[in-house]
C-alpha positions as CSV (number, residue, x, y, z in Angstrom):
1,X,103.2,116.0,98.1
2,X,106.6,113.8,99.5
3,X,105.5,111.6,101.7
4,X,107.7,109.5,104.1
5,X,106.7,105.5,104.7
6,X,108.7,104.9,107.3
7,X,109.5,100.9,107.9
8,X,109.3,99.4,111.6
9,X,110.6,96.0,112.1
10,X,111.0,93.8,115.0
11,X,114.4,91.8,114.7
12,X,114.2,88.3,115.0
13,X,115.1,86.3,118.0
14,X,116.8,84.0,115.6
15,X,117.7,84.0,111.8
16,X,115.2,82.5,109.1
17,X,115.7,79.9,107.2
18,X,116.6,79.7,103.9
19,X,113.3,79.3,102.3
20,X,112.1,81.6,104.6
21,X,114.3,84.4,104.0
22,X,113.7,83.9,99.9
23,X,109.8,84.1,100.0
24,X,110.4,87.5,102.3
25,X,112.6,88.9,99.9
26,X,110.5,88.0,96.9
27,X,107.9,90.2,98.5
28,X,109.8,93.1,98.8
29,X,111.5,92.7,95.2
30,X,107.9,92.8,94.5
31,X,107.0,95.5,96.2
32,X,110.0,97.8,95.3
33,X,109.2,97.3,91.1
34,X,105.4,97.5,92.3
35,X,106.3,101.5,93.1
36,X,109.2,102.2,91.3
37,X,107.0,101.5,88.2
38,X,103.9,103.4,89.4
39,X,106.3,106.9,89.0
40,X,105.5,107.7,92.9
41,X,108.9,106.5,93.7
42,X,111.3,109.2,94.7
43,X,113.8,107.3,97.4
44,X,114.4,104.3,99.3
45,X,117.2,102.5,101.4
46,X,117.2,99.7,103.9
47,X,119.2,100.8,107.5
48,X,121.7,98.4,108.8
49,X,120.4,96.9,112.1
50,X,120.2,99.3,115.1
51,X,123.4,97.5,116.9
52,X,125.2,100.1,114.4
53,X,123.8,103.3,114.9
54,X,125.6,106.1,116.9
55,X,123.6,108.4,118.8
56,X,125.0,111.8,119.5
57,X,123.5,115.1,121.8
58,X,124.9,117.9,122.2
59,X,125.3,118.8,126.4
60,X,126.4,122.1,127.3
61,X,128.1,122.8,124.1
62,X,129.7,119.1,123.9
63,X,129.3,116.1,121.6
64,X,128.4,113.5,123.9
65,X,128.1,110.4,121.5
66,X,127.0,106.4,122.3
67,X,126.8,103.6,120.7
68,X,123.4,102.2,119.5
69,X,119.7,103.9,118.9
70,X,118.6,106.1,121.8
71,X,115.1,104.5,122.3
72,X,114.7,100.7,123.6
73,X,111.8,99.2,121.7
74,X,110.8,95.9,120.0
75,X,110.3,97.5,116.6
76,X,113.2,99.3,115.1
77,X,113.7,102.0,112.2
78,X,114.4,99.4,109.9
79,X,113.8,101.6,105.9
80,X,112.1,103.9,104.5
81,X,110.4,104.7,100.3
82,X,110.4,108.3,99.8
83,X,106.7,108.7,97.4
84,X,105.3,112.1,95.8
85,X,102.1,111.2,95.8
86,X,98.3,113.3,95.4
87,X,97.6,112.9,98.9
88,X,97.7,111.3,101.9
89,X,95.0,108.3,101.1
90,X,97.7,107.4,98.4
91,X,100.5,107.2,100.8
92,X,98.0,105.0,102.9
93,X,97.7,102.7,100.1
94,X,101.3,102.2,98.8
95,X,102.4,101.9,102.9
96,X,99.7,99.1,103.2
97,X,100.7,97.1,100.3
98,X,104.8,97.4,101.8
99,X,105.8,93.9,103.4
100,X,106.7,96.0,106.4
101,X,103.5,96.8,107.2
102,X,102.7,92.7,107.3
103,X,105.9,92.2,109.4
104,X,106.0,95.4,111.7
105,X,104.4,98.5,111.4
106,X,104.4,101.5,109.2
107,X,104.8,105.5,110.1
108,X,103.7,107.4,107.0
109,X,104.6,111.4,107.1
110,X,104.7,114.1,105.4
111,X,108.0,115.8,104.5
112,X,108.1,119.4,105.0
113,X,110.8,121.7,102.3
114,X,111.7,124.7,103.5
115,X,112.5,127.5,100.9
116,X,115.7,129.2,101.1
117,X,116.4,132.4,99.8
């Protein structure tokens, strides 16, 4: 089964420093060989920062679009890994050894496939 990790971060008030930023990265460099090796790996990107979405509805038949994410939060949509794992216990594990789960939280979901005919 495809399971979803999705990655919630908070954005900083201010950028880190050097050393700062290299120890984080290190631990998602980690990470991302850590599953890509295991063979649950299916997918994964990192989002640019929520300042570049565009949100769009549609209102009586019309595109009504905006700049920026729809919701106002602390913690934003930051990534996601894409697993096939067994079960759900095994996307609970490889979601709780993710860095994002240390620096924001973690929404782990099933995907759903619809068959087409």
């Amino acid at each position: 089964m495809q399971y979803l990790l999705l990655i919630y971060l908070e954005p900083p008030a201010e950028a880190p420093d050097q050393a700062q930023l290299d120890a984080q990265m290190a631990e998602w460099w980690a990470y991302d060989d850590a599953i890509r090796k295991s063979g649950v790996y299916v997918d994964a990107n990192a989002l640019e920062p929520a300042t570049t979405a565009t949100t769009l509805r549609l209102k009586d038949g019309e595109r009504v679009v905006t700049d920026g994410p729809f919701a106002e939060t602390r913690e934003v949509l930051g990534g996601y890994y894409l697993v096939d794992v067994p079960d759900l216990d095994t996307a609970l594990d490889w979601a709780a050894k993710c860095p994002g789960a240390k620096y924001g939280s973690m929404e782990i979901r099933p995907t759903t496939v619809f068959e087409r005919d």
